[in-house]
C-alpha positions as CSV (number, residue, x, y, z in Angstrom):
1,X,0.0,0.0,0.0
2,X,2.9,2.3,1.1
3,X,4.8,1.3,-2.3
4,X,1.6,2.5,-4.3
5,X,1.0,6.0,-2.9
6,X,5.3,6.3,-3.3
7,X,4.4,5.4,-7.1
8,X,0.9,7.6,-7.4
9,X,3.3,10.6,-5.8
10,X,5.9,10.6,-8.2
11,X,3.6,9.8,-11.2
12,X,1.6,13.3,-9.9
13,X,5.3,15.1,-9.8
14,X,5.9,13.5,-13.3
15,X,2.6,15.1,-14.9
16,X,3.3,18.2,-13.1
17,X,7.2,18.6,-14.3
18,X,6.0,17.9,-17.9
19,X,3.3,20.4,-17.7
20,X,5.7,23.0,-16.5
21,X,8.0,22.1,-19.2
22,X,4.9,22.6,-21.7
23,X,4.3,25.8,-20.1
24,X,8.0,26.8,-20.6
25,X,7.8,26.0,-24.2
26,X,4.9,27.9,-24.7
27,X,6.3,30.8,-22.7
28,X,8.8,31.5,-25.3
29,X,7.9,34.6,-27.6
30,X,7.7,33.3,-31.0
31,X,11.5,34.8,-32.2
32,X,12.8,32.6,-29.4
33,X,9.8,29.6,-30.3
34,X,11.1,30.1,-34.1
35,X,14.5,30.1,-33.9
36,X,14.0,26.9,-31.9
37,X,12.6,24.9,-34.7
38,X,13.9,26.6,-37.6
39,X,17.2,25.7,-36.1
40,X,16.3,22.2,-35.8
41,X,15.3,22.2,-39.6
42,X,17.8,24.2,-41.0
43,X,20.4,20.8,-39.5
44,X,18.1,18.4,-40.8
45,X,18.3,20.1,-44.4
46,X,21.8,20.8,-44.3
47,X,22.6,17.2,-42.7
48,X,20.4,15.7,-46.1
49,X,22.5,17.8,-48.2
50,X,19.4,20.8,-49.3
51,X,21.0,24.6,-49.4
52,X,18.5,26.6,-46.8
53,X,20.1,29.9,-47.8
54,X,18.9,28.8,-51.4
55,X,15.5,31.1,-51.9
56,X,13.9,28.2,-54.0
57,X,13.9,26.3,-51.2
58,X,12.2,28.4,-49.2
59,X,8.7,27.4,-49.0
60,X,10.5,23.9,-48.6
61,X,12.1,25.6,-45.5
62,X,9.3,26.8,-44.0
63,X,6.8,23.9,-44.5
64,X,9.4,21.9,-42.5
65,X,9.4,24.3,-39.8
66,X,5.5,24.2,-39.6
67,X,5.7,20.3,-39.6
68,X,8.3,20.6,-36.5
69,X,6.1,23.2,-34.4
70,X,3.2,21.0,-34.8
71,X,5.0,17.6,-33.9
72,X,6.5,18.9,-31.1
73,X,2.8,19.8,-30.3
74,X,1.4,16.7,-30.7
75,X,4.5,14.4,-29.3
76,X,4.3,16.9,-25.9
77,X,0.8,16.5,-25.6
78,X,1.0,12.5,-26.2
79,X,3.5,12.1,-23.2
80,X,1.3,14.3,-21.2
81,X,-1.7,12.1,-22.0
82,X,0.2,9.1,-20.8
83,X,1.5,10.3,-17.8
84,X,-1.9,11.3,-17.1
85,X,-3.4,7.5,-17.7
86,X,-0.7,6.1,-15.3
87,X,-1.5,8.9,-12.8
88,X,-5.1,8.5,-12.4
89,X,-4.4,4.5,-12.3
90,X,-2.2,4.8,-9.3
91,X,-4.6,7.4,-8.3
92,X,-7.0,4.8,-7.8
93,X,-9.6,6.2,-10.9
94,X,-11.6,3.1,-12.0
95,X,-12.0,5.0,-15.7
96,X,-8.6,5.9,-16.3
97,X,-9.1,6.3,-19.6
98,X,-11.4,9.2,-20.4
99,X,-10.5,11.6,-17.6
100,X,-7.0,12.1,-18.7
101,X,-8.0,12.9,-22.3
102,X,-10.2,15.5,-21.1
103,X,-7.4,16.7,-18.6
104,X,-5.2,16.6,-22.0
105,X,-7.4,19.0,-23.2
106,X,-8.2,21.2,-20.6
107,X,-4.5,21.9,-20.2
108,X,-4.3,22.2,-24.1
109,X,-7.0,25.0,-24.4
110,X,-5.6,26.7,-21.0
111,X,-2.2,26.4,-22.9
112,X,-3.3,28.3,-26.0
113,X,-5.1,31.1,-23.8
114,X,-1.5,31.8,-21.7
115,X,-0.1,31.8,-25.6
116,X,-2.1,35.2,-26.0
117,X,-0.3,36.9,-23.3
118,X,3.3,35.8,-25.1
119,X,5.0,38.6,-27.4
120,X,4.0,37.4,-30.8
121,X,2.6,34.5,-30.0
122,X,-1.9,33.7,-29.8
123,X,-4.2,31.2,-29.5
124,X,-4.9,28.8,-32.1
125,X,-7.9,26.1,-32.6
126,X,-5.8,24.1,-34.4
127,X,-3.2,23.9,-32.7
128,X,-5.6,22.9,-29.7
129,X,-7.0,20.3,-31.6
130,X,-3.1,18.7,-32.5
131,X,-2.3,19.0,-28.8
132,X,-5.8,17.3,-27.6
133,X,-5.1,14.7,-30.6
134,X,-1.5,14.1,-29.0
135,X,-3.0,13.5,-25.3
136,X,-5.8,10.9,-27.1
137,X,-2.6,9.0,-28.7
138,X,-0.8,9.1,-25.8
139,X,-3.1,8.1,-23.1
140,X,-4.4,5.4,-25.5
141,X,-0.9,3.9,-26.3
142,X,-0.5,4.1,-22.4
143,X,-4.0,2.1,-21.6
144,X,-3.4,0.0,-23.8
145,X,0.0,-1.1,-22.6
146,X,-1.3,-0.9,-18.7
147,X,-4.4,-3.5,-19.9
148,X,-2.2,-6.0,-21.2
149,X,0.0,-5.5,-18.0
150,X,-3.0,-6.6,-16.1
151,X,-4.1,-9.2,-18.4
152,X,-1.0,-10.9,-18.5
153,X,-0.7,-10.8,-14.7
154,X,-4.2,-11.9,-13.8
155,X,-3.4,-14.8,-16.7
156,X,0.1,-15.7,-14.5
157,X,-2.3,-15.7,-11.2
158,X,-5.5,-17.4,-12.4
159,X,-2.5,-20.2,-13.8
160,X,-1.0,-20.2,-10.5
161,X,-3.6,-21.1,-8.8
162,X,-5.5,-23.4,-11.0
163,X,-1.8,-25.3,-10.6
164,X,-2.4,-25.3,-6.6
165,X,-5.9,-27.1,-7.1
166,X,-4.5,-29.8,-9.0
167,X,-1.5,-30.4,-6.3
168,X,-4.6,-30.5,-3.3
């Protein structure tokens, strides 16, 4: 019992670390937020052997750098959502399924709304629905690898003590 409250703890500082670091993210004005991931695909162009200072590759250039900001979204919001399963598991939720989705989005809408108070930065249904998308992915990957957990344990037990009747 003492072991599970440890785990339910440190799950709930988890979720909270990985919503500050989302927060953090999204605090950055959007020169800062830009540079950031037109960095990372000005290395991945250069590293595949495309100029970037080449103006036709421009609109190559910057369709990357969209496709960057919004899986960083989505992968952000995915970890979130599973974080969140695993915490409302330990937590003791008997529907740990649905409530972390919604808490997904909650924080994803909350997130866009701080966004407007950033220097250059706003709020965007879109990118609310990509972040709400990544927290369904997530906390679905995550159920479903907690439920086959549990089914292969209750297999081992129900096993085990079948076995035991048989040796009585």
């Amino acid at each position: 019992m003492k072991n599970k409250k440890v785990f339910f703890f440190i799950s709930c500082l988890l979720c909270l670390t990985w919503m500050i670091v989302i927060f953090v993210f999204s605090s950055q004005p959007v020169v800062e937020s830009a540079a950031l991931s037109g960095g990372i695909v000005k290395e991945i162009l250069i590293f595949i052997g495309i100029d970037v200072d080449n103006p036709d590759n421009e609109m190559l250039v910057h369709f990357l750098d969209q496709c960057i900001r919004k899986m960083a979204h989505f992968s952000e919001y995915a970890v979130l959502g599973a974080l969140l399963v695993n915490t409302f598991r330990l937590g003791g939720c008997i529907y740990f399924y649905i409530p972390p989705i919604l808490c997904g989005m909650v924080y994803a809408i909350s997130d866009e709304v701080h966004q407007i108070f950033v220097d250059g930065r706003g709020a965007a249904v879109t990118d609310v629905m990509i972040d709400s998308g990544g927290a369904a992915i997530g906390a679905s990957i995550a159920y479903v690898v907690i439920m086959r957990a549990i089914k292969k344990r209750l297999k081992k037990i129900t096993a085990s003590s079948k076995e035991k009747k048989r040796q009585t």
